[in-house]
C-alpha positions in Angstrom: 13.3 -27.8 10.6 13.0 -24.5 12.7 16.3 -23.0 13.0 17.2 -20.6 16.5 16.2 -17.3 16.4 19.8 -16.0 16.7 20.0 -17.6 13.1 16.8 -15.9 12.2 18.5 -12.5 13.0 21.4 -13.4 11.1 20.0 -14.4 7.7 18.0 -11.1 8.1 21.0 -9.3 9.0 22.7 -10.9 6.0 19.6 -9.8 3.7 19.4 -6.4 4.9 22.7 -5.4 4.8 24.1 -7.6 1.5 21.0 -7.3 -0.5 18.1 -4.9 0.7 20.3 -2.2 1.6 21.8 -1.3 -1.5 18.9 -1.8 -3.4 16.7 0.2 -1.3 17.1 3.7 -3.3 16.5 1.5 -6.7 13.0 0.0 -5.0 12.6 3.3 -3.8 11.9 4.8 -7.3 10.4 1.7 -8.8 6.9 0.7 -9.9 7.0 -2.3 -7.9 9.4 -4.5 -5.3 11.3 -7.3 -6.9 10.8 -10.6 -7.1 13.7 -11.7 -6.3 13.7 -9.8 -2.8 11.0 -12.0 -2.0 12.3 -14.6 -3.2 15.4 -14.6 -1.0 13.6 -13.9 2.3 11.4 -17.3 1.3 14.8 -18.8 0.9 16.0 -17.6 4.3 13.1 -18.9 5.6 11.8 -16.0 6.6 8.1 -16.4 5.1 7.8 -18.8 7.9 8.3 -17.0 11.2 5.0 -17.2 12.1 3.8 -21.0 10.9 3.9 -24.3 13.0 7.0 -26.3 12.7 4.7 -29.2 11.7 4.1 -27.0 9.0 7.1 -26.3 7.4 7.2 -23.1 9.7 9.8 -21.3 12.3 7.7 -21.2 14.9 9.8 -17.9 16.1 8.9 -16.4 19.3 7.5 -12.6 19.5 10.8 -11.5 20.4 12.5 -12.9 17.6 9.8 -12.0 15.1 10.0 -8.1 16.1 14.0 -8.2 15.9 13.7 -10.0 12.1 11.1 -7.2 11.4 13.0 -4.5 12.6 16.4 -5.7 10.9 14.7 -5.8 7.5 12.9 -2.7 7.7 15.9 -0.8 8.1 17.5 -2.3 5.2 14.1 -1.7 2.7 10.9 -0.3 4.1 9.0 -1.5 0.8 9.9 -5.0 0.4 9.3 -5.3 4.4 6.3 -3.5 4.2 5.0 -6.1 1.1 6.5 -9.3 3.5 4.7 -8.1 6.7 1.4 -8.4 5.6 1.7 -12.2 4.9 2.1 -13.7 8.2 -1.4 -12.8 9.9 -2.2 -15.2 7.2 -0.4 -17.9 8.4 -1.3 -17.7 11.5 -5.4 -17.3 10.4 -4.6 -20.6 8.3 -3.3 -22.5 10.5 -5.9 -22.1 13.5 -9.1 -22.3 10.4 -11.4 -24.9 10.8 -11.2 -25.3 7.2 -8.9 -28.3 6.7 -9.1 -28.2 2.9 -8.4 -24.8 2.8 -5.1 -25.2 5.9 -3.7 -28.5 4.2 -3.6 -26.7 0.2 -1.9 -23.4 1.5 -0.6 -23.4 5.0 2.8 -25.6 4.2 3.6 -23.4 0.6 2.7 -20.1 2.9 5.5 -21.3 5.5 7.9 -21.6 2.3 6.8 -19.0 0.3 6.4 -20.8 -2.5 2.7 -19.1 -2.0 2.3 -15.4 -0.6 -0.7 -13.7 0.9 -2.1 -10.0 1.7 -4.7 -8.7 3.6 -8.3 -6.8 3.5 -9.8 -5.9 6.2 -12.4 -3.7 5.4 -15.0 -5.3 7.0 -13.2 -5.5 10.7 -12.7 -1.2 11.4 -15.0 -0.5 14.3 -18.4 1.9 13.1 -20.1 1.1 10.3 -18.2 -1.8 7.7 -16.4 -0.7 4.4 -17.0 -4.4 3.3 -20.1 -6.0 3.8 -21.1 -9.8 3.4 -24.6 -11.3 3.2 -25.1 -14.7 3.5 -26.2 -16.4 0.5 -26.7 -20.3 -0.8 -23.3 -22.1 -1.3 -20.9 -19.0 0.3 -21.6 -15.6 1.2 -21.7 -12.3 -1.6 -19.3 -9.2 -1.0 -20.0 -5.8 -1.3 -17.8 -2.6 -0.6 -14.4 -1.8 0.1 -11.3 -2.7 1.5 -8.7 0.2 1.5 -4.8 -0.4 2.1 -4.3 -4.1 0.6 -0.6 -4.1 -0.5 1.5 -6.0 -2.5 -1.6 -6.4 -5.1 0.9 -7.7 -8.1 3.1 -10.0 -5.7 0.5 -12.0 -3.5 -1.7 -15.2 -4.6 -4.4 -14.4 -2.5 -5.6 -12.3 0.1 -7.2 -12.8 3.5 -10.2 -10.6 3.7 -12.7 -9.7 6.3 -16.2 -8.6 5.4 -19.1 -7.8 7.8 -22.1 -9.6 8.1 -25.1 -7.2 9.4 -25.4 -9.4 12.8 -21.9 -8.1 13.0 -19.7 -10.8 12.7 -17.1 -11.4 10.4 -16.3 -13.4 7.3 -12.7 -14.7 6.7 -11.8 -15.7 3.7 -8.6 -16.2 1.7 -9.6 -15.1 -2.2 -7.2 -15.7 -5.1 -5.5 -11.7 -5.5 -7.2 -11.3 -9.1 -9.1 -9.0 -10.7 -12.3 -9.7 -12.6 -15.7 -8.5 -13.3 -17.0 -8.4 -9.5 -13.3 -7.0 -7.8 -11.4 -4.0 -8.9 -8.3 -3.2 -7.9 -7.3 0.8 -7.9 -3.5 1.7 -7.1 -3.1 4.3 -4.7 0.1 6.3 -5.3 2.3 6.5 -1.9 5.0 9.3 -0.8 6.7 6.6 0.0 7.2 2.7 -0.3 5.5 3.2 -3.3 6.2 -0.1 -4.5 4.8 -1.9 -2.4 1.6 -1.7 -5.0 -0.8 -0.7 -1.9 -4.4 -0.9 -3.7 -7.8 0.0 -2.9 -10.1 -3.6 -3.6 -13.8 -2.8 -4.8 -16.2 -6.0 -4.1 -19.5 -5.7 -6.7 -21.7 -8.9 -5.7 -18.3 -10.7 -5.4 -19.5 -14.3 -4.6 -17.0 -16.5 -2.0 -17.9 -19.8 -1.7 -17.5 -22.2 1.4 -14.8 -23.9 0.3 -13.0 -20.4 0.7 -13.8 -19.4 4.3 -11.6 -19.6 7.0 -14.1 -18.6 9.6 -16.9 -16.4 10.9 -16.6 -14.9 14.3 -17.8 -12.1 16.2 -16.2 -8.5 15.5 -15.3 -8.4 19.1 -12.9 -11.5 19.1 -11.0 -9.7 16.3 -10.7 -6.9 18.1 -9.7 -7.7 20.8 -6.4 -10.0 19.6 -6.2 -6.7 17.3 -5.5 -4.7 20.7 -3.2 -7.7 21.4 -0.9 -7.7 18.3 -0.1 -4.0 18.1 3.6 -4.9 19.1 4.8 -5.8 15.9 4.2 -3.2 14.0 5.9 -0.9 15.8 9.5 -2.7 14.7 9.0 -0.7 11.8 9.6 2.2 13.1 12.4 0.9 15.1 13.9 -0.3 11.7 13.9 3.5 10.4 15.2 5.2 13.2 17.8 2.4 13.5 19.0 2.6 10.3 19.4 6.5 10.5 21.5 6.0 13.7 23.6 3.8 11.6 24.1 6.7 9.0 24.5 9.3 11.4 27.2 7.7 13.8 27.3 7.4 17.6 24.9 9.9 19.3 22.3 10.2 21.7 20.1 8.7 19.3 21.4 5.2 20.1 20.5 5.2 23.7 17.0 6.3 23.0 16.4 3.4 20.3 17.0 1.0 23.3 14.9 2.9 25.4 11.8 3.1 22.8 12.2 -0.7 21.5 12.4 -1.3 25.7 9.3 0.6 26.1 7.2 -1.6 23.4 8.6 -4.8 24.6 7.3 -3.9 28.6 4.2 -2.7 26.6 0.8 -4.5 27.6 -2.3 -3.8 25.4 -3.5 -1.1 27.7 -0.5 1.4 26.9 0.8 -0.4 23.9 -0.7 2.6 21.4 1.4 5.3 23.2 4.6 3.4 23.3 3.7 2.5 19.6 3.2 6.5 19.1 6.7 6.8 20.8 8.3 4.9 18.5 7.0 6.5 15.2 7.5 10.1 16.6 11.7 8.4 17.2 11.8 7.2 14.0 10.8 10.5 12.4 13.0 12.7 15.0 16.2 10.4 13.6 15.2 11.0 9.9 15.3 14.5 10.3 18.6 14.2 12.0 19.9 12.2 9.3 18.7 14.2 7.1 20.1 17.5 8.9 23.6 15.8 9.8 23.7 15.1 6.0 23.5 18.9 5.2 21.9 19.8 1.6 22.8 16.1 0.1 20.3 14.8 2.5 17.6 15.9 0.5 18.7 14.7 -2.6 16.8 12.4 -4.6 19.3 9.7 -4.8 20.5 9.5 -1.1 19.1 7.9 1.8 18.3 10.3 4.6 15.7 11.9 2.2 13.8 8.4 1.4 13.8 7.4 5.5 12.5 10.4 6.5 9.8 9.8 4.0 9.6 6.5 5.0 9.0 7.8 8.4 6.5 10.1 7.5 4.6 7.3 6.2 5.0 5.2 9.8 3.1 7.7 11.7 0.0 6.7 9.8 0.3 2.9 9.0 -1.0 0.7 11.0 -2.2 3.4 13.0 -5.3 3.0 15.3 -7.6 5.7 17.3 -5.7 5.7 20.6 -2.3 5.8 18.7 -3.3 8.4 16.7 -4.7 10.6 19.5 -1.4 10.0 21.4 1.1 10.4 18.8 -0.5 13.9 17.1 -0.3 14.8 20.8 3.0 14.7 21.5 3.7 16.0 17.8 1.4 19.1 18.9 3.3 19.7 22.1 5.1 23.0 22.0 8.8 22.4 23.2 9.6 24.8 27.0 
């Protein structure tokens, strides 16, 4: 049963604080996020913010599923970062057309008990990274897909690739290597271990049975331009966490302010107020960093790892407008 979402923030508050918090300079210089991190936000339920309650799911409203995010980023940015990725998934599961495929996975997604990434190399607007051709039986990959993280902790991943009438294939693949798929690890500044990997698709053949959809490029991007909300609790979740370890300050007003700003957001100015909030989050890390003094930038403390963390925010999930926005206001000479 879905629980409220003021018990959604607490188990995540719980998390953060008891477990991912004190952990978070361990995961910080290890090859990859634990297990058991995961495992505990699937046994808070958290795996299942964004699934049906008929599925197993929370059902949590937008409001609720920005605070969780935000609350477990500031407690570790890597295993967040691994966690995130899964619930487009869900979501793209449990709207598919493909009933086998929604009644095998969507109920052990909601739990957990199964985990996803993504790939979507085949939905960036210009020319496709990942391409698709349509073939007897399924459809054959070829290309890239850059950024698909948590390689070595996900069962499968949700991948778009681009057929040349420019519409896209969805499909949920098992997250394996063989002779047609490649992974290559790309080594991170920070969150590291989140096991972030380039996928290489060489005639990679994906079968009916596998597809979720296909659907113009346009409908993707325009819920794309619609979703950008979340993503910015991120950032929040940094420069929260650096108000925490700088004490009461200035700072605290303007988190309300920024998160404020996202929340009035609509698509049309979401991308600066999502620029906002990564150039916050990496104003507070240098704070924390300079209210620390010279142990900030040890290798063993925190204010050195969030404002590496926050370096690495204002490029994730980044997209033209925000970009153009945020190295804007980062160009600005102060008056």
């Amino acid at each position: 049963m879905p629980v409220t979402g003021a018990e959604l923030r607490s188990r995540a508050a719980d998390l953060a604080d008891g477990v991912l918090f004190p952990s978070a300079m361990a995961v910080d210089e290890a090859d990859t996020v634990p297990a058991s991190h995961l495992d505990a936000l699937a046994a808070a339920g958290l795996y299942g913010l964004a699934g049906p309650a008929w599925a197993g799911g929370q059902d949590a409203a937008l409001a609720t599923f920005c605070d969780v995010i935000e609350i477990l980023a500031g407690g570790c940015l890597s295993t967040t970062f691994v966690w995130l990725q899964h619930h487009g998934v869900v979501r793209a599961i449990a709207s598919t057309g493909n009933e086998r495929l929604r009644s095998g996975w969507l109920e052990p997604l909601c739990r957990g008990e199964r985990r996803a990434g993504i790939a979507l190399g085949g939905a960036r607007p210009g020319p496709p990274l990942l391409r698709a051709r349509p073939v007897d039986g399924g459809y054959v990959l070829d290309g890239t897909a850059p950024w698909v993280t948590g390689w070595n902790r996900v069962d499968a991943v949700y991948t778009l690739a681009r057929l040349p009438d420019d519409r896209l294939v969805a499909a949920l693949l098992p997250a394996a290597s063989s002779e047609d798929l490649s992974a290559r690890r790309l080594r991170l500044v920070a969150v590291n271990a989140s096991w972030t990997v380039e996928l290489s698709f060489a005639g990679y053949f994906v079968p009916d049975a596998l597809v979720c959809s296909v659907s113009p490029l346009a409908e993707f991007l325009a819920r794309d331009a619609e979703g950008l909300r979340p993503n910015g609790s991120l950032s929040l979740g940094i420069a929260g966490r650096c108000c925490r370890l700088i004490g009461p300050s200035p700072l605290d007003a303007e988190l309300v302010r920024r998160r404020e700003r996202l929340d009035r957001a609509d698509p049309g100015v979401m991308p600066v107020a999502r620029a906002a909030a990564s150039q916050f989050a990496f104003q507070a890390a240098g704070a924390a960093v300079a209210a620390a003094g010279s142990t900030g930038i040890l290798a063993d403390q925190h204010p050195q790892r969030l404002a590496r963390e926050a370096l690495f925010l204002l490029v994730f999930g980044s997209r033209p407008a925000i970009k153009e926005s945020l190295t804007g206001v980062l160009l600005a000479v102060p008056r």
